[in-house]
C-alpha atoms as an extended CHARMM CRD file, in Angstrom:
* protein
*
        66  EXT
         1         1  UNK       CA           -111.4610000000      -11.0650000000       13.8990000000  PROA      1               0.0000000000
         2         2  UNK       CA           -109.9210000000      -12.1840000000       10.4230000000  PROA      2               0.0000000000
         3         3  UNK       CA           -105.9620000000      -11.6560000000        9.7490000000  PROA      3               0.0000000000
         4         4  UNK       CA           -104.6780000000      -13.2030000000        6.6330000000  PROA      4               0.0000000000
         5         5  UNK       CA           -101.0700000000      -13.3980000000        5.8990000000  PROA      5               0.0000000000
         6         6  UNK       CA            -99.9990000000      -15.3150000000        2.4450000000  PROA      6               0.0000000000
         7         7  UNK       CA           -101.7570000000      -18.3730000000        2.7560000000  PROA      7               0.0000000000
         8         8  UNK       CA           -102.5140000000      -18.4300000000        6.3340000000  PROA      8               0.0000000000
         9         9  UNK       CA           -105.4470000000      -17.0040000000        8.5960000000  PROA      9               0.0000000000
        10        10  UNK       CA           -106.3160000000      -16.1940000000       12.1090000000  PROA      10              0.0000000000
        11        11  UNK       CA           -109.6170000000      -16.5820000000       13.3800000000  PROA      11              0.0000000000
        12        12  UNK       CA           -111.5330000000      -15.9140000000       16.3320000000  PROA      12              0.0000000000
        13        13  UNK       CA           -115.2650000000      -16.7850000000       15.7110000000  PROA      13              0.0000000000
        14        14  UNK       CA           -118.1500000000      -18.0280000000       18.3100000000  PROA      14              0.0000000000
        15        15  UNK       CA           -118.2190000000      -21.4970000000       19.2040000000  PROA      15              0.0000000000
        16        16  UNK       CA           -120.9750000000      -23.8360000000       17.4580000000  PROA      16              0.0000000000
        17        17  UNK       CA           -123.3690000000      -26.0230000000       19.3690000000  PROA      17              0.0000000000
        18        18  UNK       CA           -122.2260000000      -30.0180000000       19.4240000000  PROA      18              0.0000000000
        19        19  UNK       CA           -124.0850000000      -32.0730000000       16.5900000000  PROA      19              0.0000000000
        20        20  UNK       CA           -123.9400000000      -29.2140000000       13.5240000000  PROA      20              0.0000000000
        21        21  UNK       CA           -122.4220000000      -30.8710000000       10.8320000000  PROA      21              0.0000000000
        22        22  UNK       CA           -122.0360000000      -29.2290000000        7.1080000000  PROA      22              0.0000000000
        23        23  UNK       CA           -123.8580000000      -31.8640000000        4.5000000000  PROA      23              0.0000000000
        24        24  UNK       CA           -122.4210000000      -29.8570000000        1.6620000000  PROA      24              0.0000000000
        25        25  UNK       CA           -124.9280000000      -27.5130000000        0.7800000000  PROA      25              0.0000000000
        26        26  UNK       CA           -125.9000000000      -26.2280000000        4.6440000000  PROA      26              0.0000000000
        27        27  UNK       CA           -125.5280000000      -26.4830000000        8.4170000000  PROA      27              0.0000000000
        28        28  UNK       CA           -127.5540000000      -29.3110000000        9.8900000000  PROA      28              0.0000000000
        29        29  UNK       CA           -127.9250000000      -30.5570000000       13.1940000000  PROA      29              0.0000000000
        30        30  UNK       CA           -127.8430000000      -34.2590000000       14.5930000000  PROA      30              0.0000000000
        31        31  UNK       CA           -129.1420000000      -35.5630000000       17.9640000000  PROA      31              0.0000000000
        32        32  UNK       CA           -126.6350000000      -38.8980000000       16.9120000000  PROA      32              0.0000000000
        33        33  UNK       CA           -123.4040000000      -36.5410000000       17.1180000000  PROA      33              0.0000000000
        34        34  UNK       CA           -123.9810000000      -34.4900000000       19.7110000000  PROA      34              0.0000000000
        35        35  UNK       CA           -122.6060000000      -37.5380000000       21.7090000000  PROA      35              0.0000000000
        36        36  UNK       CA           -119.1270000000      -37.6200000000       19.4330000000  PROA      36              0.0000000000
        37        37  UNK       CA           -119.0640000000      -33.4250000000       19.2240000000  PROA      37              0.0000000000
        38        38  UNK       CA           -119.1290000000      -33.8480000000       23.2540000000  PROA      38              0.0000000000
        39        39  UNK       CA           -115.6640000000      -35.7610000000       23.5810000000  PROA      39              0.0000000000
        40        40  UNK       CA           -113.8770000000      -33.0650000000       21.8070000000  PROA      40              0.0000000000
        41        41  UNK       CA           -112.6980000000      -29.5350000000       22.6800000000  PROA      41              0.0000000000
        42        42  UNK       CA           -114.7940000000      -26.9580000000       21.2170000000  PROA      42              0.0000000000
        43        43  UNK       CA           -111.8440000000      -25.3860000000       19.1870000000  PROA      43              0.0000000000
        44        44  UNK       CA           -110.9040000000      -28.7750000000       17.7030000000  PROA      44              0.0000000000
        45        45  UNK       CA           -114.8170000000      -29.4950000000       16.9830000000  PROA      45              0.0000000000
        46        46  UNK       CA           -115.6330000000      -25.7800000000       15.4050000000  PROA      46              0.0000000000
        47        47  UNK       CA           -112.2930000000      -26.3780000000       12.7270000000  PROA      47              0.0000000000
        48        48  UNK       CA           -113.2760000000      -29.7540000000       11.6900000000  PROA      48              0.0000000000
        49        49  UNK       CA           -116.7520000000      -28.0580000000       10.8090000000  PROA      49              0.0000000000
        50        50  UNK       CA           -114.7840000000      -24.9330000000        9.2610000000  PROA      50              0.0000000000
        51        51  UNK       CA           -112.4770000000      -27.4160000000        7.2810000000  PROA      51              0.0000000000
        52        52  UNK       CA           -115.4130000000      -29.2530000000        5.7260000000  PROA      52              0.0000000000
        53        53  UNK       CA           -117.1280000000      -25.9340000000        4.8710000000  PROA      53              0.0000000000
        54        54  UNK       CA           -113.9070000000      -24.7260000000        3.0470000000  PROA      54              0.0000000000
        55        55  UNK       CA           -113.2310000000      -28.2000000000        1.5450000000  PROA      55              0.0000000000
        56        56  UNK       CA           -116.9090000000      -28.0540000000       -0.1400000000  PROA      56              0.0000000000
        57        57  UNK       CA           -116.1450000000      -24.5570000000       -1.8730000000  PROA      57              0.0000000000
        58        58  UNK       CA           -113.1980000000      -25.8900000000       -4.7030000000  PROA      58              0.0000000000
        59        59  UNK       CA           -112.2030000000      -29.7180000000       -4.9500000000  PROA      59              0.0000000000
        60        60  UNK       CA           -109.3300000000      -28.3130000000       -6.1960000000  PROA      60              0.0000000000
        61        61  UNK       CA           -108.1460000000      -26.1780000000       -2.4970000000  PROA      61              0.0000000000
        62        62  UNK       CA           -107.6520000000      -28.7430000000        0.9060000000  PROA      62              0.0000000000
        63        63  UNK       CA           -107.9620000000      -26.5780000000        4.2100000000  PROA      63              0.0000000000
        64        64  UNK       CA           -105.8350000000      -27.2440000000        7.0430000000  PROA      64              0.0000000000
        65        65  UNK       CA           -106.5590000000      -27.2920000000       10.2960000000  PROA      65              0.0000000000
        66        66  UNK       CA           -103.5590000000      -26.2420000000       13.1380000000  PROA      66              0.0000000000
């Protein structure tokens, strides 16, 4: 699902696996985060990911996460 609404947007998307991490130009996985990704909800771990994805696209636009 994808709702916009001005400059908001609601999401529901499948959760990723712990140690994926965006290194600006794709997704890569890490044995050495898996540890960190494991402390944290999945929802709070899959919009930190999201946020760095969007943040890569314009220097200009800053995503945030709620």
């Amino acid at each position: 699902m994808y709702k916009s609404y001005v400059d908001d947007i609601n999401m529901v998307m499948k959760a990723t696996k712990p140690g994926l991490r965006f290194d600006g130009t794709e997704l890569v996985s890490s044995e050495t985060t898996i540890g960190e990704d494991q402390e944290l909800e999945t929802d709070e771990r899959d919009m930190r990911l999201f946020r760095s994805i969007g943040n890569s696209i314009n220097h200009s636009i800053e995503m945030e996460v709620d």
